[in-house]
C-alpha positions, 0 to 999 in steps of 0.5 A, spaced: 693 418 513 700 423 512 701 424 504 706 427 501 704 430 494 711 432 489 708 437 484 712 441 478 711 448 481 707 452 482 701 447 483 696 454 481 697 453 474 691 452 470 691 446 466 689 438 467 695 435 471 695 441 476 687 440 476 688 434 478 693 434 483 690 440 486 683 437 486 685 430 489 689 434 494 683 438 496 678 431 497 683 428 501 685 433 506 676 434 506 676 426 508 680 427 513 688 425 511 693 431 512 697 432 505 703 437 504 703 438 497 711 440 495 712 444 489 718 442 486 722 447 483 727 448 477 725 445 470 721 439 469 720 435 465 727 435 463 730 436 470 736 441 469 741 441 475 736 446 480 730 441 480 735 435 481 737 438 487 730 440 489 729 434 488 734 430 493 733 436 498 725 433 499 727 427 499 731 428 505 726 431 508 719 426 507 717 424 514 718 417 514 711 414 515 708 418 510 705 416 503 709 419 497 705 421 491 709 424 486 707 427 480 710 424 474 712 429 470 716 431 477 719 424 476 725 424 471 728 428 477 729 423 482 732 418 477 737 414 481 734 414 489 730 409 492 723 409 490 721 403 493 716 406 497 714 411 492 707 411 488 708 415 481 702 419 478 701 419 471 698 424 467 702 421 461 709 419 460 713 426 461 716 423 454 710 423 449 710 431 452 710 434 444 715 439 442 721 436 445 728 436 442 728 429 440 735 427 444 730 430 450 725 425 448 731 420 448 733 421 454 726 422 458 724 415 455 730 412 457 730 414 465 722 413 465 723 406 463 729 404 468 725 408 474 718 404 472 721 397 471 723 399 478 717 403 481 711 399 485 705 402 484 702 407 478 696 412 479 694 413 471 689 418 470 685 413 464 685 406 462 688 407 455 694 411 460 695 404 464 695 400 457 699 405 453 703 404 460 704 397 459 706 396 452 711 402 452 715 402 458 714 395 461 711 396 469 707 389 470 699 391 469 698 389 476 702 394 479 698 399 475 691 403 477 686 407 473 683 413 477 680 418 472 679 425 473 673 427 477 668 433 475 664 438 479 657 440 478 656 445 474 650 448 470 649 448 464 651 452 457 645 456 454 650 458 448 651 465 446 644 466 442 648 469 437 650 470 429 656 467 431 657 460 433 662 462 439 666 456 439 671 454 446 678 451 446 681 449 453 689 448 454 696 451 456 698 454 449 703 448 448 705 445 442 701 437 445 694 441 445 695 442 437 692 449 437 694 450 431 691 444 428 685 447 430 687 455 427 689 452 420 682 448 420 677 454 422 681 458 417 678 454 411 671 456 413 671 463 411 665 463 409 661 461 416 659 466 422 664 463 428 669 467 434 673 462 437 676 464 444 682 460 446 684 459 453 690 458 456 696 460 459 702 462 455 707 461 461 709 454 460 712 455 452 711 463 450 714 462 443 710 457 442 704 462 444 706 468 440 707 463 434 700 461 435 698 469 435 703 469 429 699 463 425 692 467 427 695 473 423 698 469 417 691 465 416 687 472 416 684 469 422 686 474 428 680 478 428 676 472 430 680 469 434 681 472 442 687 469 447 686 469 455 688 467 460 683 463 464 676 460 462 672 463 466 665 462 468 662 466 463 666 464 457 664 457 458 656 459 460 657 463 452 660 458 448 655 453 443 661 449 441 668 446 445 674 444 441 680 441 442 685 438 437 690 434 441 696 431 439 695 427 445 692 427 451 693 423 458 684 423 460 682 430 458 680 434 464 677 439 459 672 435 455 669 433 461 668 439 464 665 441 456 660 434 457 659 436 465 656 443 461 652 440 455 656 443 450 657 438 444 664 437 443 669 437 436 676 433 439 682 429 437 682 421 437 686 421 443 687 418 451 680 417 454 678 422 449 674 416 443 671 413 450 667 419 453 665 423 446 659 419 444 658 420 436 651 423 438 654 428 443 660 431 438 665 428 433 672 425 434 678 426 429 685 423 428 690 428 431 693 432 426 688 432 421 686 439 419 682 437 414 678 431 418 677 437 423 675 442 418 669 439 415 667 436 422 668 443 425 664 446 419 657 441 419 657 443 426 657 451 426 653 451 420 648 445 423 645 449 429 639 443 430 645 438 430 648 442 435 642 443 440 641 435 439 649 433 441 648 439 447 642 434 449 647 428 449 653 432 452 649 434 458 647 427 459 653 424 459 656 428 462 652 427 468 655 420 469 662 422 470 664 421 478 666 427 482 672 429 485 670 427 493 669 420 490 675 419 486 679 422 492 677 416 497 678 412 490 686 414 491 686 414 498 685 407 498 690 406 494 695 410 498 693 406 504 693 399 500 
């Protein structure tokens, strides 16, 4: 089967949308179907006038007996052509992206209900995307099918072995993954022994990742908190806790890379989020809530056999999540549907 899958550019950025069409690209040309991938350039969400342009350029371009895949925060931009052959891939809807002006969000939510009323088929990435889908924007249910990220094998976290509780947050330093919550409620624990590394690329807002640096300073907090680019191996093999506080998730790649790895997890009540987090592997608190997550965080860091019994559960959790090969035949038999 030909595939074409339209991304927001460039597909090798690290964060969870791009994760997943990155990793569903690479199963399904490993099963067999040739797929070109097709960064789509200029601003996206809000498409400015370059993407539109990128937009109808690719679209004049698709080999007319390809299946089209086209990621959701690509979409807004090819508002008004004919998608009746279209399979729309939804992370989240690009209008619950946190941050945006409110005349942006406006708009966005305007042209996503027109394009969905119309669109004959959804990939979401969890079942609570697929019901929010159907309750806020108004696609039939049937039109809609639930593929959840997959993970990889990974070896387990031994932890830091440390003085310190060496905590690990994981996403692009935008306002939606709520770094700050997570700055303000650690702030209040002064008194326990934590570092906390953030990893995540600054790229996609850099005022809003050098407010987060500002905000360390502000809190007192700088000299426990490190900011990199990436999550490296490393890093994850010296964690002893993961922690995500989340205005909003679609599924939350992340989170179940912390569970594949057996680290308890600290994250905000969101997407899939509640579903995965089982109470014995972590704790689960309303997003936004800097007080919820300060006591939270602090009975974890300061309970290390509580942390060492949720890491248990995590490890064992984590092993029942699907892998990304059978994910991928999962969506190359929607694709051929």
């Amino acid at each position: 089967m030909d595939i074409c899958l339209i991304v927001p550019g460039p597909l090798a950025t690290v964060s969870g949308g791009h994760t997943y069409d990155r990793r569903m690209a690479d199963g399904l040309r490993a099963s067999g179907h040739d797929v070109h991938v097709v960064e789509l350039d200029g601003r996206l969400p809000d498409p400015d006038q370059a993407a539109i342009y990128a937009a109808r350029t690719v679209w004049s371009g698709l080999p007319a007996d390809a299946a089209r895949l086209i990621d959701g925060l690509a979409l807004p931009a090819f508002a008004g052509l004919p998608l009746h052959r279209v399979t729309a891939l939804i992370h989240h809807p690009a209008s619950l992206e946190t941050g945006l002006p409110d005349d942006t969000v406006r708009r966005l939510r305007a042209t996503e209900v027109e394009m969905f009323r119309d669109m004959p088929r959804f990939v979401v990435t969890s079942q609570q995307t697929a019901e929010r889908l159907i309750q806020e924007f108004g696609p039939p249910p049937d039109r809609i099918t639930a593929v959840i990220p997959g993970i990889d094998d990974l070896p387990r976290c031994p932890g830091s072995d440390g003085p310190d509780c060496q905590i690990l947050s994981v996403g692009a330093l935008i306002p939606r993954k709520g770094h700050d919550v997570l700055l303000r409620a650690l702030s209040r624990l002064f008194d326990l022994d934590w570092q906390l590394t953030i990893a995540g690329s600054p790229e996609r807002d850099p005022v809003h990742a050098n407010g987060l640096s500002a905000l360390a300073e502000q809190l007192r907090i700088a000299r426990r908190v490190r900011f990199v680019d990436e999550a490296t191996d490393a890093l994850w093999m010296g964690a002893d806790l993961f922690a995500l506080t989340s205005y909003f998730e679609g599924y939350g790649v992340a989170i179940a890379e912390a569970l594949r790895r057996g680290l308890p997890v600290a994250a905000s009540s969101v997407g899939a989020v509640p579903t995965m987090v089982r109470p014995e592997a972590g704790v689960v608190c309303a997003p936004g809530d800097v007080e919820q997550f300060s006591k939270a965080l602090r009975r974890l860091i300061f309970d290390q056999p509580l942390r060492r019994d949720m890491a248990e559960v995590a490890w064992l959790s984590g092993r029942t999540l699907p892998s990304w090969n059978e994910q991928a035949a999962h969506l190359a038999a929607i694709l051929a549907g």
